[in-house]
N, C-alpha and C positions, 0 to 999 in steps of 0.2 A: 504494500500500500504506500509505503514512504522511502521505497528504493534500496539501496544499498547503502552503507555509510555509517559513522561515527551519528550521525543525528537519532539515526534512525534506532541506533542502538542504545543510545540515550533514552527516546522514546519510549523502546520495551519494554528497558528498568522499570522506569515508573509504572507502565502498565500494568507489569508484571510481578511491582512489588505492593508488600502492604500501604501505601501510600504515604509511607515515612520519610522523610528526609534523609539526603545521601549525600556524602560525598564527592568532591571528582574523585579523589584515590578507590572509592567503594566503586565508583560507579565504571572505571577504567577498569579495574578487578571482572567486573561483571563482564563489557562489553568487548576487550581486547584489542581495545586500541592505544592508543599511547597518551600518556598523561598529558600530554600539552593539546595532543588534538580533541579530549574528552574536554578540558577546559576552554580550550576555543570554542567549541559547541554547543556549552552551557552557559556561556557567556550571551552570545548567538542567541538562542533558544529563551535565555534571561528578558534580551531587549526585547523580543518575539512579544512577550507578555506570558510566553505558554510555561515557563519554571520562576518560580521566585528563589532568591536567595537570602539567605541568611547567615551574617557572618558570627562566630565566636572565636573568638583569639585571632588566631591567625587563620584561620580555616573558614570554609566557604560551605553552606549545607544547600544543596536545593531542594527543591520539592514540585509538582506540578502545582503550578499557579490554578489552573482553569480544568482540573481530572474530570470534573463532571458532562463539561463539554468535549471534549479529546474523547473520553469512553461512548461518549453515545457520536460520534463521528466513525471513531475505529467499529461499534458495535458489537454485539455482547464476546465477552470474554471466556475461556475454557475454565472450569472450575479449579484443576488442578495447574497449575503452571511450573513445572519442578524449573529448576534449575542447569538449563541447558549447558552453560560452558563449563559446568562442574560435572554433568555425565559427559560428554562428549571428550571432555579431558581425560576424565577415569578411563573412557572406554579407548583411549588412546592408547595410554600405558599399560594397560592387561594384554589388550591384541600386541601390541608392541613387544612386552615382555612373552607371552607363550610363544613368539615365531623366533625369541632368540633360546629361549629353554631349549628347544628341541636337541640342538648340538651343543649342551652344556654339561659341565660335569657335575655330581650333587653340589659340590662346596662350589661351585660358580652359581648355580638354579640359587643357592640362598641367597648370593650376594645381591644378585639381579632381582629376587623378591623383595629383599630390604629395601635397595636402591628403590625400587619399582612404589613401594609401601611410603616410604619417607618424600616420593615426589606427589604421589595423591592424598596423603595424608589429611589435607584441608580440606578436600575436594571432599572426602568420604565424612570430613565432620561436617562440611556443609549443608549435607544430603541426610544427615545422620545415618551414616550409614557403619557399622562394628567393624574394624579395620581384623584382622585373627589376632590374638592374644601377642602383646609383644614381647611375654617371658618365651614365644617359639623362636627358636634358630635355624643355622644351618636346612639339612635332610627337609625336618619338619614343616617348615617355611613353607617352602613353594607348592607343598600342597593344598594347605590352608588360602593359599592369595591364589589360588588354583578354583579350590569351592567358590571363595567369594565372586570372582568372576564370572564363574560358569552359573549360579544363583542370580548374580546379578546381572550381569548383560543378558541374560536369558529374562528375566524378569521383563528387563526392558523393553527384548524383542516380540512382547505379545500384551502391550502396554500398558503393565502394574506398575504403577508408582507409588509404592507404597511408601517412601520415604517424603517425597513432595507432599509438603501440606497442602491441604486446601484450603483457597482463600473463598472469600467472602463476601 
């Protein structure tokens, strides 16, 4: 509806969040553009009339100025809205990690699930999703971030979100 681009991706957030105020750094986090271009946008988007801001300290929060008008232009919303660049990330690093497992030995499979474990870490509390026990090591490892994958990206492929809250 609004293209491609950092605006657009601005726009989502709010859409797509509980209608709280953000950050640029939250909202760069979100959208995966770069911090100067999320703040050029919101700035943009400020004079627009459609985000207002608010400063504390030295930090800048916005918020949708006008959400009531934007949601009934955009038209009704899906109840669940998970968290997209936090699955599509996870589901980066698990496909990622199983196509390098294959030609690995146990004590590399653990190192690679660590590595694999401490790069989604956020991602998996974001979604609240139970990362395996981190007293596991080695051997144990990679079968445990093995389940979760195979539970989880399967979950997703027949579209439970059971982790996404619903909003309201």
């Amino acid at each position: 509806m609004f293209g491609l681009g950092a605006r657009t991706e601005i726009l989502r957030y709010f859409l797509s969040s509980d209608g709280g105020r953000a950050s640029v750094a939250t909202i760069t986090r979100a959208s995966g553009y770069l911090k100067r271009t999320v703040a050029e946008e919101c700035d943009s988007l400020e004079r627009a009339g459609v985000l207002s801001v608010r400063t504390l300290g030295n930090r800048f929060y916005f918020t949708l100025a006008k959400a009531s008008e934007l949601e009934e232009f955009v038209g009704d919303l899906p109840n669940v809205r998970p968290d997209w660049t936090a699955m599509l990330a996870i589901a980066r690093e698990l496909v990622a990690v199983e196509e390098h497992i294959g030609t690995a030995t146990l004590r590399t499979a653990g190192v690679r699930a660590r590595s694999t474990l401490t790069r989604i870490e956020d991602d998996l509390g974001e979604l609240d999703i139970d990362a395996p026990s981190a007293g596991l090591t080695g051997a144990d490892l990679w079968p445990a971030l093995k389940s979760l994958g195979d539970d989880t990206l399967g979950a997703w492929s027949i579209g439970r979100w059971e982790q996404a809250s619903p909003l309201e």
